[in-house]
C-alpha atoms as one frame of an Amber mdcrd trajectory, in Angstrom:
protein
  36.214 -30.779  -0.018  36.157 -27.618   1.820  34.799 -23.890   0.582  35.132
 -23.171  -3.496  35.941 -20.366  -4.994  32.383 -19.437  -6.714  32.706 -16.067
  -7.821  33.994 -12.533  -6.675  32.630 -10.173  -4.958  32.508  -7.821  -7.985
  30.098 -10.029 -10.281  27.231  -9.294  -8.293  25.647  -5.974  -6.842  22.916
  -6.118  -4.534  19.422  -8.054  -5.536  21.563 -10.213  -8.271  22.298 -13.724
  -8.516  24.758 -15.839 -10.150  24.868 -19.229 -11.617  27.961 -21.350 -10.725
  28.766 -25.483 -11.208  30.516 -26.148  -8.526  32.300 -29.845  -7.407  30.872
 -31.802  -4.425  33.828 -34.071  -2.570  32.066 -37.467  -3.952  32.681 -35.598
  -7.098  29.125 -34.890  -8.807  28.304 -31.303 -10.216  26.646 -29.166  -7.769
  24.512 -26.093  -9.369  24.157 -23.225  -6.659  23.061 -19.993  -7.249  25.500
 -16.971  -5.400  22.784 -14.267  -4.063  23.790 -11.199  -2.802  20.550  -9.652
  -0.987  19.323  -6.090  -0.826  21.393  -5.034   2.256  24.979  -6.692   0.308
  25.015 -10.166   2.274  26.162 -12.982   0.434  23.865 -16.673   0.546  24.204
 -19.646  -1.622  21.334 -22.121  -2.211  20.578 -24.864  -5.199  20.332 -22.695
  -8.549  17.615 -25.506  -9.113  13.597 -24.757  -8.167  12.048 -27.641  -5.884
   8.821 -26.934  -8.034   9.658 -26.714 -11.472  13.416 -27.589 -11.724  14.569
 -24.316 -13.491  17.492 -22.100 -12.564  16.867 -19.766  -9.414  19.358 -17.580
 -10.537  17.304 -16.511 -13.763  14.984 -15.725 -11.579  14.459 -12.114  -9.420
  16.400 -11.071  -6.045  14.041  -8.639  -3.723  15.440  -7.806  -0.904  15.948
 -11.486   0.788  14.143 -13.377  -1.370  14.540 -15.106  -5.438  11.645 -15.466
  -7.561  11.681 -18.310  -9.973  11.151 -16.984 -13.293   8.615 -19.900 -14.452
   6.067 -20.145 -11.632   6.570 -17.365  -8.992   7.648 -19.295  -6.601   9.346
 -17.622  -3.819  12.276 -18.867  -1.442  14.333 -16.727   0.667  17.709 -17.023
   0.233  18.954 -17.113   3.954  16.521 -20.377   4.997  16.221 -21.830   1.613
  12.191 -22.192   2.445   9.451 -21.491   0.208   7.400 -18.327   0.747   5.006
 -18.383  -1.854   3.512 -21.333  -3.774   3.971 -23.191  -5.938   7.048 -24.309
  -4.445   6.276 -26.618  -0.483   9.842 -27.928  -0.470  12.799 -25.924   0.689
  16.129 -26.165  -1.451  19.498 -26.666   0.298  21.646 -23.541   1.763  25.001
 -23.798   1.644  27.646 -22.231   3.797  29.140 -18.978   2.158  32.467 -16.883
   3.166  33.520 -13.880   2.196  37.801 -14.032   1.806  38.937 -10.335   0.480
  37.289 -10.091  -3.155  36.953 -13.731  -2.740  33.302 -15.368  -2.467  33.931
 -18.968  -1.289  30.682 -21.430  -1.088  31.051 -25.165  -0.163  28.737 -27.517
  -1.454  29.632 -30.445   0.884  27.428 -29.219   3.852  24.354 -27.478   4.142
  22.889 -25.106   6.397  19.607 -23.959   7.942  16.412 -25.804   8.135  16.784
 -27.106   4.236
């Protein structure tokens, strides 16, 4: 598959974060969680915690990092790496474009050191 349509880019102002399902080419259901960081950039990463397997995107956007609501751990959005414990393990980044008011992630390839 190539890049999704996951959202646009007038569901999210700065320091939010959006849950989306989105469809992987072998077909499984991918949950990624659209960020748009405190200076407007667009990332993508698993909506689903390495530590505690809860939805990122419930969580709070600072600047370039989410919070997961249920154990404070910290990732930052652009790497997908942990930067406060709990969480050791990164969660995957995936590749995010920008098309006019469109905000296109795709799920088939990852990015970064995740």
């Amino acid at each position: 598959m190539t890049a999704q349509l996951a959202c646009t880019t007038g569901d999210l102002g700065p320091e939010e974060a959006l849950r989306v399902e989105l469809s992987a080419a072998d077909g499984a259901t991918v949950e990624v969680a659209v960020v748009r960081d405190g200076d407007g950039a667009w990332h993508a990463i698993s909506d689903v915690c390495s530590h505690g397997a809860v939805s990122l995107s419930d969580g709070e956007v600072e600047g370039c990092f989410v919070e997961c609501w249920l154990h404070g751990s910290q990732f930052d959005v652009r790497t997908g790496q942990p930067t406060a414990l709990p969480a050791m393990r990164p969660v995957p980044v995936y590749p995010v474009t920008v098309d006019g008011e469109k905000v296109l992630v795709d799920v088939d390839r990852t990015i970064g050191s995740s």
